[in-house]
N, C-alpha and C positions, 0 to 999 in steps of 0.2 A: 445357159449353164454357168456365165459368168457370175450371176447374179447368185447364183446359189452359194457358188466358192466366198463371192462377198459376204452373203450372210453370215455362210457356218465361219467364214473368219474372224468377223464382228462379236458372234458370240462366243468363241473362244477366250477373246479379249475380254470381255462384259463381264464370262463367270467367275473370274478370280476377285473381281473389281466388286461385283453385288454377293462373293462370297464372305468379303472385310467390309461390309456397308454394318453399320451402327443405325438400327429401326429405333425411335422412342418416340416417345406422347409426353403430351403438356398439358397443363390448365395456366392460365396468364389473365392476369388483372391490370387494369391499371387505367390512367386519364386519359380521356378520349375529347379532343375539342373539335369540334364540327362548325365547319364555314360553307355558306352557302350564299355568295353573289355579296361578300364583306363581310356580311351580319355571320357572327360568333357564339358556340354556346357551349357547355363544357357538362361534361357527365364522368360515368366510369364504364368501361367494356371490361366485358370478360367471355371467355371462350376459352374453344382447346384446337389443338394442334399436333399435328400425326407429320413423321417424314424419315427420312432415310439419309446420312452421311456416308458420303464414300472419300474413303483415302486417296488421293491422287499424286502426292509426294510424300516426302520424312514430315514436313511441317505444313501441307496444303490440305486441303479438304474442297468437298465438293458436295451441295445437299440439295435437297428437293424436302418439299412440304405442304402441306395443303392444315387450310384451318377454317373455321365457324366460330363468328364473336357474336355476340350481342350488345348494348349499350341501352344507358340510362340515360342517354341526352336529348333532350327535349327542349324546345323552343316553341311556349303560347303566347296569342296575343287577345285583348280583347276591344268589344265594340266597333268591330270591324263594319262592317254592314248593316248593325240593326244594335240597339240598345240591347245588353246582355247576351251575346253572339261568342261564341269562343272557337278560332282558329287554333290547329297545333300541328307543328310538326317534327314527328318524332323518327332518330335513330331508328333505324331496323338492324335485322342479321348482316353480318358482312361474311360472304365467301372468302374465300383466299387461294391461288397457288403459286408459290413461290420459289426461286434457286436462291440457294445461298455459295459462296464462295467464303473462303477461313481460312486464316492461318493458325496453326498449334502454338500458344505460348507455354512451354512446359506442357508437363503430362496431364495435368488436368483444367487448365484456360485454353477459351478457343475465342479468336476476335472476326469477326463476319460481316460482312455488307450482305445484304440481300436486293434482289427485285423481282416484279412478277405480275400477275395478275389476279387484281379486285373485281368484285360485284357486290353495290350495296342496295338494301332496302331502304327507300324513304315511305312512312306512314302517314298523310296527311288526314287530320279530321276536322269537320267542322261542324261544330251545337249550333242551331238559329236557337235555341230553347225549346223547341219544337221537335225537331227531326235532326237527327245526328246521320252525317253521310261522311264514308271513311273510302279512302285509297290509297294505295300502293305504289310506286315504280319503282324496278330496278335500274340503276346505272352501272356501267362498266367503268373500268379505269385499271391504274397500275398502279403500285405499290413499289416505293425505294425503301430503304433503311440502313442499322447498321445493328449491331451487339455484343455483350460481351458473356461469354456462357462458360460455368464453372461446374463443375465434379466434382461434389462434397464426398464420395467414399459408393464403395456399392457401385450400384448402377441409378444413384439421383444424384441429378444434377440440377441446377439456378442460373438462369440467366435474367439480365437486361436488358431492353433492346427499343430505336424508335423506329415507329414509321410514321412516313407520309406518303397518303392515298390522294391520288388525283383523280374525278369520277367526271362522267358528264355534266353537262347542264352546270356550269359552277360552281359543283359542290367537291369539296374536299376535306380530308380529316388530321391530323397529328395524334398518335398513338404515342406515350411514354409506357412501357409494360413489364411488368416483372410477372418472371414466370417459373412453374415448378415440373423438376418430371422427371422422368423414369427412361432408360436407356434398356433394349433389348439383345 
């Protein structure tokens, strides 16, 4: 019976808290530099991004968000193994879910650190000239950052923001991203 009284009391709490939560979406561009065991290679990502702020004090906030990038960053090499041979290996999708925490600066800037948790795709291919043979892995990791997010008017808003994603196997990324969107 305890256990119940804890629920329904938790969610007494909760619905005033997810009745002032701020839902909105993004799309975000921006430089993507990919490291893998030193070696460096630089593209652009872009993707979108869905999540939910809740007010937690006069100038605190509290958020959650989930996102999907893609990137342009690619790293070939060639004559690896056989005269005219080409290895590559290329950026994939990167998942995302992330909390943010923020402070209110004034009524329309909010300043934020984030962290959370990453999953990337790496696509490796390789051409003999002959036969082209292509694969996959994903790695796990976590995501830190920070940002600064503004309220042009309406319900759009622009922010800034970086990360860095640490993943398995040596591989790691630095995200600078600007980004555009809409508040619910």
């Amino acid at each position: 019976m305890n256990k119940f009284a804890l629920f329904g009391a938790a969610a007494l709490f909760a619905a005033p808290v997810a009745a002032n939560a701020q839902a909105y979406v993004q799309a975000q561009t921006g430089l993507d530099s990919v490291s893998v065991n030193g070696g460096s290679s630089e593209g652009l990502t872009y993707g979108v991004a869905a999540g939910y702020d809740f007010p937690v004090r006069e100038a605190l906030f509290f958020g959650i968000q989930a996102g999907i990038s893609g990137s342009t960053t690619k790293e070939c090499a060639s004559d690896l193994l056989a005269t005219g041979d080409k290895l590559c290996v290329r950026a994939g999708r990167d998942l995302s879910a992330i909390a943010r925490v923020g402070t209110n600066v004034g009524d329309t800037t909010k300043l934020y650190v984030l962290g959370g948790y990453t999953n990337a795709r790496l696509r490796v291919t390789y051409n003999d000239g002959v036969n082209k043979d292509s694969d996959g892995v994903n790695l796990d990791g976590f995501r830190l950052g920070a940002g600064f997010e503004h309220d042009f008017g309406g319900n759009l808003f622009g922010k800034v923001e970086y990360n860095y994603s640490n993943y398995e196997q040596g591989y790691s990324r630095h995200y600078g991203l600007a980004g555009l969107g809409v508040k619910f």
